[in-house]
C-alpha positions as CSV (number, residue, x, y, z in Angstrom):
1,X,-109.9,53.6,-107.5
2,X,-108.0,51.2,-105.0
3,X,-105.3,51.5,-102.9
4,X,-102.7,48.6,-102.2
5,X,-100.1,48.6,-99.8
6,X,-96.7,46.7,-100.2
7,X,-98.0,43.8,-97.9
8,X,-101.1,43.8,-100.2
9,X,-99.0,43.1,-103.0
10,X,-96.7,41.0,-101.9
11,X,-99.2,37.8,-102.5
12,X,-99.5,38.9,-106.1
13,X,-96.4,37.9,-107.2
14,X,-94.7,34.5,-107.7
15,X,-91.0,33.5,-108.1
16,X,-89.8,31.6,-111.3
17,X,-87.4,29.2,-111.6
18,X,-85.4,27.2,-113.4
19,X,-82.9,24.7,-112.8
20,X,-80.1,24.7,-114.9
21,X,-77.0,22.6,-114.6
22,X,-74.7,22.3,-112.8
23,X,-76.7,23.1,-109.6
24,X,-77.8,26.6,-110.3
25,X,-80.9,28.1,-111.5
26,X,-82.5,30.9,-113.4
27,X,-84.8,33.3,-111.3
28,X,-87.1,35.9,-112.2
29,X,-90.3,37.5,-110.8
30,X,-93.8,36.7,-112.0
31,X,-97.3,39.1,-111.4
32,X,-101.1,37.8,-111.2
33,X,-103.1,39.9,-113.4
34,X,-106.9,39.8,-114.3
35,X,-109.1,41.2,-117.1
36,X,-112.5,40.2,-115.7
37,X,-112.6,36.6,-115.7
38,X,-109.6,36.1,-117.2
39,X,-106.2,35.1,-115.1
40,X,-102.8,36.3,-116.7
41,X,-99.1,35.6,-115.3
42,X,-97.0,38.7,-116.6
43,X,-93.3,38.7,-116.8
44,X,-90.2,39.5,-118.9
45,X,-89.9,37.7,-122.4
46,X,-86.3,37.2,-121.5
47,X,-87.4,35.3,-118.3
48,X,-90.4,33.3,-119.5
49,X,-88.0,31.8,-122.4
50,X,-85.7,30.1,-119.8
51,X,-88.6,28.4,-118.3
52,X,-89.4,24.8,-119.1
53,X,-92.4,22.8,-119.1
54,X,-91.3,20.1,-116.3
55,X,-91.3,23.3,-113.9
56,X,-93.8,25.7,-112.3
57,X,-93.3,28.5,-109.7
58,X,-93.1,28.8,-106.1
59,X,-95.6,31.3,-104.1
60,X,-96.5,32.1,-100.6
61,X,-99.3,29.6,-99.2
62,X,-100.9,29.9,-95.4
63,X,-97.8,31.1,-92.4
64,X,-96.0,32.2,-95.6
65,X,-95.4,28.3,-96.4
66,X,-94.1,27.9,-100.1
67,X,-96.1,26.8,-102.7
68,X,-94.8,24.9,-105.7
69,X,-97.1,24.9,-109.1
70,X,-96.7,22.9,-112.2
71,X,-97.0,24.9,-115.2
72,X,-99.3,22.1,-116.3
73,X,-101.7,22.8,-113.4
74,X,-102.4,26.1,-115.0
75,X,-102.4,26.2,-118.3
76,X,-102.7,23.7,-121.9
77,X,-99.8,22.7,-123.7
78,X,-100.0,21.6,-127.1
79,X,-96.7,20.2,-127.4
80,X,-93.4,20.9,-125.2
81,X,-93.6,24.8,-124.3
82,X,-95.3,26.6,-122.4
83,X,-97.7,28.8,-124.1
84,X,-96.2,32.3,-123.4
85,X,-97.7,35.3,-126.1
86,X,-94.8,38.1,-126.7
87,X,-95.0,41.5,-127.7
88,X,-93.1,41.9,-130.7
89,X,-91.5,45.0,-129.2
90,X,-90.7,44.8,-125.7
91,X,-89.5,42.6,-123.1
92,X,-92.7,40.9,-121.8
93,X,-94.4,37.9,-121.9
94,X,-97.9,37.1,-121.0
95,X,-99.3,33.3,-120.1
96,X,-103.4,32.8,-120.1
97,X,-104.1,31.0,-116.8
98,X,-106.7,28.2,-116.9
99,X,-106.4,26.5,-113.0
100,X,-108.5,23.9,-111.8
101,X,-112.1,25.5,-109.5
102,X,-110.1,23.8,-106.6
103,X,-106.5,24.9,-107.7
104,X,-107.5,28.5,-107.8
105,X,-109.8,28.2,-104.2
106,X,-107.0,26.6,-102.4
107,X,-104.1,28.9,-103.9
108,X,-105.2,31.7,-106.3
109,X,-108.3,33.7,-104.5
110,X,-107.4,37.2,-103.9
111,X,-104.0,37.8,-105.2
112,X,-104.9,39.0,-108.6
113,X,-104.5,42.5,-109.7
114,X,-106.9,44.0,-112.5
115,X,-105.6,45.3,-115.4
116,X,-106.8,48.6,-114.9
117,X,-104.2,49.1,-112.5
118,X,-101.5,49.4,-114.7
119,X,-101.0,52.7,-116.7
120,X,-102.8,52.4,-120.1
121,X,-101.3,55.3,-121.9
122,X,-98.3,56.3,-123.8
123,X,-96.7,58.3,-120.7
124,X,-94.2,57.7,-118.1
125,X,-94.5,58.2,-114.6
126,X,-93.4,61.8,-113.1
127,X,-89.4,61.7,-111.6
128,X,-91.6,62.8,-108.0
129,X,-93.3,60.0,-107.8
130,X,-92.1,57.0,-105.2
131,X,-92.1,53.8,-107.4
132,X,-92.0,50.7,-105.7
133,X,-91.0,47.1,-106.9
134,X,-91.9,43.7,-105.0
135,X,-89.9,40.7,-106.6
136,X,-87.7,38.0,-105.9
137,X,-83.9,39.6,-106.5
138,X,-81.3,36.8,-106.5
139,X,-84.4,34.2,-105.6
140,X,-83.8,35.7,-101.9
141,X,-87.0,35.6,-100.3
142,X,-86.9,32.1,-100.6
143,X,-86.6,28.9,-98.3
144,X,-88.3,27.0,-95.3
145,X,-90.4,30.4,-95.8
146,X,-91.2,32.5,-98.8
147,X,-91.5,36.4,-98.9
148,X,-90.8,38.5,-101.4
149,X,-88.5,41.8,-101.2
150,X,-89.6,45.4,-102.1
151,X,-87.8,48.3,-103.3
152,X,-88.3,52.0,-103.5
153,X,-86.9,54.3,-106.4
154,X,-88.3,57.3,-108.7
155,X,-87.6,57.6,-112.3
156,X,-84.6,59.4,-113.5
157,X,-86.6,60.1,-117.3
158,X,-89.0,60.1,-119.6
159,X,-89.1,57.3,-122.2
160,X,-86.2,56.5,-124.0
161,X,-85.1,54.0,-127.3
162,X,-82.8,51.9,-125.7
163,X,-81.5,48.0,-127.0
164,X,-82.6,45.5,-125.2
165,X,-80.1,43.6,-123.1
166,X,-81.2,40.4,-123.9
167,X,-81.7,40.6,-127.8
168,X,-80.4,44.0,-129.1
169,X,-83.5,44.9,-130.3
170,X,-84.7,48.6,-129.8
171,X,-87.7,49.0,-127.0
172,X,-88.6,51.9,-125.0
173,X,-88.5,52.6,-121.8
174,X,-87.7,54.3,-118.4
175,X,-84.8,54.3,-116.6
176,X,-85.3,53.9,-112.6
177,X,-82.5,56.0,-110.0
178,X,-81.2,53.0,-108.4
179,X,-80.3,49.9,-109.8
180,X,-81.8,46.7,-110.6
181,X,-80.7,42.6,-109.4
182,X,-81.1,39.7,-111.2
183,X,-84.3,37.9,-109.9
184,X,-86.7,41.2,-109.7
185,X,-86.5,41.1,-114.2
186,X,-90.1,41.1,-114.3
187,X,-91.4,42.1,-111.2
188,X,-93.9,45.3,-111.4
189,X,-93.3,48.8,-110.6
190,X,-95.8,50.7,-108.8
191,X,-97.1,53.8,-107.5
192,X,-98.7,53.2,-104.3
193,X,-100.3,56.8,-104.1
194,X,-100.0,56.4,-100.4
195,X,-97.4,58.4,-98.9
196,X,-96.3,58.8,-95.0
197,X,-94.0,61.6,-93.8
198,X,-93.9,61.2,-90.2
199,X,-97.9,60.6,-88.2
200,X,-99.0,62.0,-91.4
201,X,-101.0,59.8,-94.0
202,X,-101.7,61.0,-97.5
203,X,-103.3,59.4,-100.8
204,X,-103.4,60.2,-104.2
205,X,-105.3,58.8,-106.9
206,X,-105.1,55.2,-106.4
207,X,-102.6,52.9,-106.7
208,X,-100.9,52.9,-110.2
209,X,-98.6,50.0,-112.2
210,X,-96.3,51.6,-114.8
211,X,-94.3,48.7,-115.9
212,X,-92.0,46.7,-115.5
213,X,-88.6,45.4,-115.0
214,X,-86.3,44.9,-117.9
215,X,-83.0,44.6,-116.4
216,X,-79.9,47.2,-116.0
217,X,-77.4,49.3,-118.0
218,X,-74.2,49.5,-116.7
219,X,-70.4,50.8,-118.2
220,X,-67.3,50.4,-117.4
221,X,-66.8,52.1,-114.1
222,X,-69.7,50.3,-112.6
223,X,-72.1,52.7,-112.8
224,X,-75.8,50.8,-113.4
225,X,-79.4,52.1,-113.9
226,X,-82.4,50.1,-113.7
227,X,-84.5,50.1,-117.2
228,X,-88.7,49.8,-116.7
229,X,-90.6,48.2,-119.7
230,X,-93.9,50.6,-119.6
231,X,-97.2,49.6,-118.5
232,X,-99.0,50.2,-122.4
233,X,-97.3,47.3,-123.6
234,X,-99.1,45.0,-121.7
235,X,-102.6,46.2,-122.6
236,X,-101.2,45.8,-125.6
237,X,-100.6,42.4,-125.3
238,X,-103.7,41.3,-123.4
239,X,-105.6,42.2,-126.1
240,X,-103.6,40.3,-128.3
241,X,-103.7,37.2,-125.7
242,X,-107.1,37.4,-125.7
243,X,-107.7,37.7,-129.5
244,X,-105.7,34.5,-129.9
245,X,-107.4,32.9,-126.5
246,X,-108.8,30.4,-128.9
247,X,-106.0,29.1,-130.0
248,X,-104.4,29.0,-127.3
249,X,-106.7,26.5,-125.7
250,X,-107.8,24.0,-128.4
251,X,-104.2,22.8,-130.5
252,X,-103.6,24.8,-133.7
253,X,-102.9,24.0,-137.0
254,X,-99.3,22.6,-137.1
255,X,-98.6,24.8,-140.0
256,X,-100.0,28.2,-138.9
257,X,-98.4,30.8,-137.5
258,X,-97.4,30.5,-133.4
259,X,-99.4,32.1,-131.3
260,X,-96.8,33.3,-129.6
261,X,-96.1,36.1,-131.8
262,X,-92.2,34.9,-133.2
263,X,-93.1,34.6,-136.5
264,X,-92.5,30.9,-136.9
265,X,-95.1,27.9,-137.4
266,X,-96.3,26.4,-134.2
267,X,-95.1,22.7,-135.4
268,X,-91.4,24.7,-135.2
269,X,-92.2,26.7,-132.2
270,X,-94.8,25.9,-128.9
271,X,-96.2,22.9,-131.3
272,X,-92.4,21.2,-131.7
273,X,-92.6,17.5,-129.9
């Protein structure tokens, strides 16, 4: 059982980003995540697909100095995309980390978060429970310094079978009180289980991850809701990350399936040059 504060996780998360022309960019938020020895970067499908392999992410380094990374510095291509594994359901995307000894000492030591954090069942988080977000909205939290921004909210349901808003597809999910921003798509939701009213200090069970963001759903007088991707899915698709880890570190077969999960033949997909 472990107990992480806000400032504890704020080192645990990256911002992504893309350049796009002319002169803006596309931003999301991306988590450090560990299953023994193995490093993860978790975020939304729909953000990981606008990400190219020229680019990287930007983190906090020492006096909250940013940090850029290559996406080559941590992982293998085998062609001209990063290797990303999707779930075939919902909204997240999952890269297997492979740094450099010295990459990871200089930049990577204590800021990943085990798996077993995050919620492994089929259940959402009670509408009492204070959830709280740290992410990147807007890429704020970025410049001569880097800090990202938190956010408190409870959930206003159960799961629900809702579209996707980037693909239409049907996914569930959880739908927050307050409203999401672009830039914290990705970013994880958590229950801190520590909870202050006043001098008074109380804790629960441990800190607790129980998804995260999708995006919003809005209508026409302006009314939006924030929509969680739940925490299962990713230990769904760790284990399917890790089944395929072979793969995704020696170059595949050009005319097997991607690893990725879309269906189409690598030499088409990850593996097109």
């Amino acid at each position: 059982m472990s107990f992480y504060t806000r400032d504890e996780l704020a080192p645990t998360v990256v911002l992504l980003c893309q350049a796009v022309s002319p002169g803006g960019q596309e931003v999301g938020t991306g988590n450090l995540i560990t299953n023994g020895s193995r490093l993860f970067l978790v975020t939304a499908e729909h953000v990981a697909k606008k990400m190219k392999s020229s680019g990287g992410f930007i983190m906090s380094g020492l006096n909250d100095q940013p940090v850029s990374i290559r996406w080559s510095q941590v992982t293998k291509f085998h062609g001209d995309s990063i290797p990303w594994v999707f779930h075939e359901e919902a909204d997240l995307a999952v890269l297997l980390m492979n740094p450099s000894q010295d990459l990871f000492e200089q930049h990577f030591q204590k800021r990943f978060v085990p798996l077993e954090t995050y919620h492994a069942e089929n259940s959402p988080p009670s509408r009492d429970t204070v959830l709280t977000s740290v992410g990147f909205p807007l890429g704020l939290g970025i410049g001569e310094l880097i800090s990202p921004l938190t956010f408190q909210s409870r959930a206003s349901s159960g799961f629900l079978t809702l579209r996707r808003a980037d693909n239409d597809q049907t996914s569930t999910f959880f739908v927050l009180e307050n409203p999401s921003i672009g830039g914290y798509s990705g970013c994880a939701i958590y229950d801190l289980s520590v909870h202050k009213l006043g001098a008074v200090t109380t804790t629960g069970d441990g800190t607790m991850g129980y998804g995260f963001m999708h995006g919003t759903v809005s209508d026409d007088t302006g009314g939006k809701l924030a929509l969680v991707t739940p925490s299962h899915y990713l230990h769904q698709l760790i284990d399917l990350c890790l089944a395929r880890e072979e793969t995704l570190l020696t170059p595949p077969n050009r005319n097997a399936d991607c690893y990725c999960g879309s269906g189409e033949k690598f030499k088409n997909c990850h593996g097109k040059v």
